[in-house]
C-alpha positions, 0 to 999 in steps of 0.5 A: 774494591780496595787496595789493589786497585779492583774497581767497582762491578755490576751486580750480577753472577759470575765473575772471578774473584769479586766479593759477593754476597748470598741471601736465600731461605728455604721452606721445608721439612728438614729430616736432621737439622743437626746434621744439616747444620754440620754439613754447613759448618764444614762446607762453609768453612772449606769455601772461606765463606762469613756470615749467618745460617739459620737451620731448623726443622721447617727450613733454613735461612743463609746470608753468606759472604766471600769470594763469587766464585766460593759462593758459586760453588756453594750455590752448585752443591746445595742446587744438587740436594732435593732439599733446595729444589726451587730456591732461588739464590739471590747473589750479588757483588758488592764493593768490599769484603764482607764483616766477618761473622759466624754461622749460627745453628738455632738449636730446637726442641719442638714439643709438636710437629712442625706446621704442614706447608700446603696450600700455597699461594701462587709466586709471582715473578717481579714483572708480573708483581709490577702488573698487578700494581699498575692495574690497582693504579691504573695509569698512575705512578702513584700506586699507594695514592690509587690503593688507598683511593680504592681501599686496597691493600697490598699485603706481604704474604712471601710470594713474591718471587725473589722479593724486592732484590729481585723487583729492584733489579728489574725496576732499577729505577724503583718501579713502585717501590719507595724508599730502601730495603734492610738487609742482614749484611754489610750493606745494611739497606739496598734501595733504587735509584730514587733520592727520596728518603722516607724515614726519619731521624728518632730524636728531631724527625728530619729526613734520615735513613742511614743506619749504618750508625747502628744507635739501638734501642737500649731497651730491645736493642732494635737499630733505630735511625738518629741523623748525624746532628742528634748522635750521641755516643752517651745516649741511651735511645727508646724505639717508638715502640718502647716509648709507647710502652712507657719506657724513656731514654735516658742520659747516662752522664752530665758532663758535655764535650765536643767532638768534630764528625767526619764523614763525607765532605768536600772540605774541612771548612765546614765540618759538622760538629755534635754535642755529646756527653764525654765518650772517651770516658769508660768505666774500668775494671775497679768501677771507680777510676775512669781511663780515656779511651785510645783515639784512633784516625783510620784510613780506608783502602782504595775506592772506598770511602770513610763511610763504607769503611766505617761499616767494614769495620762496625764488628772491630769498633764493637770489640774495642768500644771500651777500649779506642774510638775509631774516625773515619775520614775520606781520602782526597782524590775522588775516583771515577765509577768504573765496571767491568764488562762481562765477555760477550757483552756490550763494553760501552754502557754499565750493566744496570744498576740497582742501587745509586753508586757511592762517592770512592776515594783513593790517597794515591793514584797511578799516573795519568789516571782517569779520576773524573768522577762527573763522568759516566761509568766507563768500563776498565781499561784492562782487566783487573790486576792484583798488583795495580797497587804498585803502579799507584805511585802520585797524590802523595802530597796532596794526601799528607797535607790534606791529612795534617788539615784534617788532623788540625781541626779534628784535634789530636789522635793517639794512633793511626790505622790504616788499610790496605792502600790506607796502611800504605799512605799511613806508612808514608805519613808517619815516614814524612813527619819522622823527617819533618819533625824528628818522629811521627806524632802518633804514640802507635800505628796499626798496619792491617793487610798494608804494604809498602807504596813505591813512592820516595825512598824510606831510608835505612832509617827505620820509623820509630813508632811502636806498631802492630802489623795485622795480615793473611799468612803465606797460605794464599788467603790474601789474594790482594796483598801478597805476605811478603808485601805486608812483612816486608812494610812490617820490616820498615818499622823499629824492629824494637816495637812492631809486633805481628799478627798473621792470620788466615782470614784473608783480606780483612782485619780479623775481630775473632780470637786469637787475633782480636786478643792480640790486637786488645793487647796492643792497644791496652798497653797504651791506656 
């Protein structure tokens, strides 16, 4: 998963403390929404579980995330209530820790009874879905082609059992199924093992369908795809919904820049370059003086990579967008697939997957480490280990120098944040330039849930940087990065300028309040 060393798992229930993510809904007259409503909120709260409720008088519909075995519970307790007879709850592991997020109540006043729910049509499971589409295809892979052939359309009417999740999991390689599923969580879509790519960049029409982006439709905020090359972070985008509407994006400045974007790559020869209009450019509080924003190079944890990490961090990057620009590079050492085997299964052979596995990355990595990422999945040497970070000793140099390459084709960064292992290796990057050149070459450091790598001696010389440490407090929230570990990385830094933020959300960066305020402060004091 992340910094401790947690490597990636099936998808499946159980399962310790794994990050997890749980979608259902439920058709059905709810006597008191209210009441549901607050039995969530507590319930929620108890379990440390994120994300979005929806309740109302004819149903409910849940996206949650945290840790499998606080989501197992939710799922046992709500399993008991009548009002959840035959739901199917739809759990699965998932890399990192979700984005935090709230519960939501919709609060309603109908003027007439909600619609009577009879007379439903029969639920198919996902094989007997795949049946019916081989028969309308005949011998054919090509349902769609055979459909059309026929005239026959499959129409959408919400009964299919467990939906798509639940198709792709038993058609791992897609089945009849093209192209990727959105989804109202940190994963933004889920898809097969298939390649292709169906959809389409918004601006030049080339294949593209990643979101992770998040550009929107400034005119019904609905997400929009725009492929790396046409990004423009001064754009303003219209959907092809709006645009046959008669409403037209619009530029909202002239003068042009030129930023370097830094995503997934194997080198820093050929970095991709986009033109923009000037986005360290916002307007301030007198609307006539503009200030630059703060830009900041952040370093993710380990097995993640910059892109994961970017959409970890998507609800922080929304709170600070007038005040710093985030980039987000991928470490150097490249990280086999690794699982880990359920007891009394098979160890030899992964559990199928259900979505293709993305590129992980580390900055430091533990002697003779298996970092063969050509290889199959293999399963993990020995159970997962909470302190596995501490044996993550080597790939130091590596990492500094390719993170002084990077930093001298991107151009220079205000500040650096780091991460988990990210913070670790930020730690030591700052520590070496401090003896290389006399002081790091950031004006501040951001240190979120980090800890003190045991590689090479920090002196007694403390890093002279202004600093803002951000971890779990001493109650246990953090079951990766023990308190003491990230106070003790907090204690390394001039004592003059580290400020600390603790919280009690656990292995993640906070973006609600109080924390975020703190964070705003730091940051603007450097404007």
């Amino acid at each position: 998963m992340d910094a401790t060393g947690q490597q990636e798992q099936h998808t499946g229930n159980g399962g310790g403390d794994r990050y997890g993510v749980l979608l259902y809904y439920k058709y059905a007259e709810v006597p008191d929404a209210a009441e549901l409503a607050a039995f969530y909120e507590a319930h929620c709260s108890g379990l440390a579980l994120v994300g979005r409720v929806r309740v109302g008088p004819d149903g409910v519909n849940a996206t949650l995330g945290g840790r499998m075995t606080a989501l197992e519970k939710h799922v046992a307790e709500l399993s008991s209530n009548a009002l959840f007879e035959g739901t199917d709850f739809k759990l699965a592991s998932c890399d990192d820790p979700v984005d935090e997020r709230e519960l939501v109540t919709l609060c309603s006043n109908p003027t007439s009874a909600p619609p009577e729910i009879s007379s439903a049509g029969r639920h198919l499971s996902a094989a007997e879905f795949h049946s019916v589409l081989q028969n309308v295809a005949g011998t054919s892979l090509d349902a769609v082609a055979y459909a059309e052939k026929k005239e026959v359309v499959v129409l959408d009417a919400r009964n299919l059992f467990g939906g798509i999740q639940r198709y792709l999991e038993q058609f791992p390689d897609g089945g009849y199924f093209e192209g990727k599923n959105f989804v109202f969580d940190h994963r933004i879509s889920v898809g097969s093992l298939k390649e292709n790519i169906l959809g389409a960049c918004l601006i030049c029409g080339s294949s593209f369908d990643d979101y992770s982006s998040r550009c929107r439709c400034s005119h019904c905020r609905m997400l929009v795809l725009v492929c790396t090359t046409c990004q423009d972070s001064t754009k303003e985008y219209a959907c092809e919904l709006c645009q046959k509407n008669g409403k037209e994006p619009c530029q909202i400045s002239t003068r042009q820049d030129c930023k370097i974007q830094i995503g997934l790559f194997e080198s820093f020869e050929k970095p991709s370059i986009s033109n923009h209009n000037a986005a360290n450019k916002v307007p301030w509080s007198d609307g006539n003086e503009q200030l630059k924003r703060l830009r900041i190079l952040c370093l993710h944890g380990f097995r993640q990579n910059a892109s994961s990490f970017k959409g970890r961090t998507s609800a922080l990057a929304k709170k600070l967008k007038h005040i710093a620009e985030l980039v987000f590079v991928d470490a150097p050492h490249e990280l086999s697939f690794v699982y880990q085997p359920i007891q009394g299964h098979c160890s030899d052979k992964p559990s199928p997957l259900s979505v293709t596995p993305k590129r992980k990355f580390a900055w430091l990595i533990a002697p003779n480490s298996h970092c063969n990422p050509e290889q199959d999945w293999r399963a993990a040497d020995v159970p997962f280990d909470p302190l596995q970070y501490q044996q993550q000793t080597e790939g130091f140099e590596e990492s500094y120098t390719y993170l002084e390459n990077a930093i001298s084709h991107m151009g220079s960064f205000d500040g650096i944040l780091g991460f988990s292992q990210g913070a670790a290796m930020a730690a030591l990057f700052c520590r070496q330039q401090q003896k290389i050149c006399g002081s790091p070459k950031f004006r501040f450091g951001m240190f979120c849930s980090g800890y003190p790598a045991p590689v090479g001696d920090f002196g007694n010389e403390p890093i002279k940087l202004p600093s803002l440490h951000c971890f779990g407090n001493g109650d246990g929230h953090d079951r990766q990065i023990a308190n003491r570990a990230s106070a003790e990385l907090a204690g390394l830094f001039d004592q003059d300028c580290c400020s600390v933020v603790e919280h009690d959300m656990g292995h993640i960066i906070p973006t609600r309040s109080p924390y975020i305020d703190r964070i705003k402060d730091f940051l603007s004091s450097f404007l």
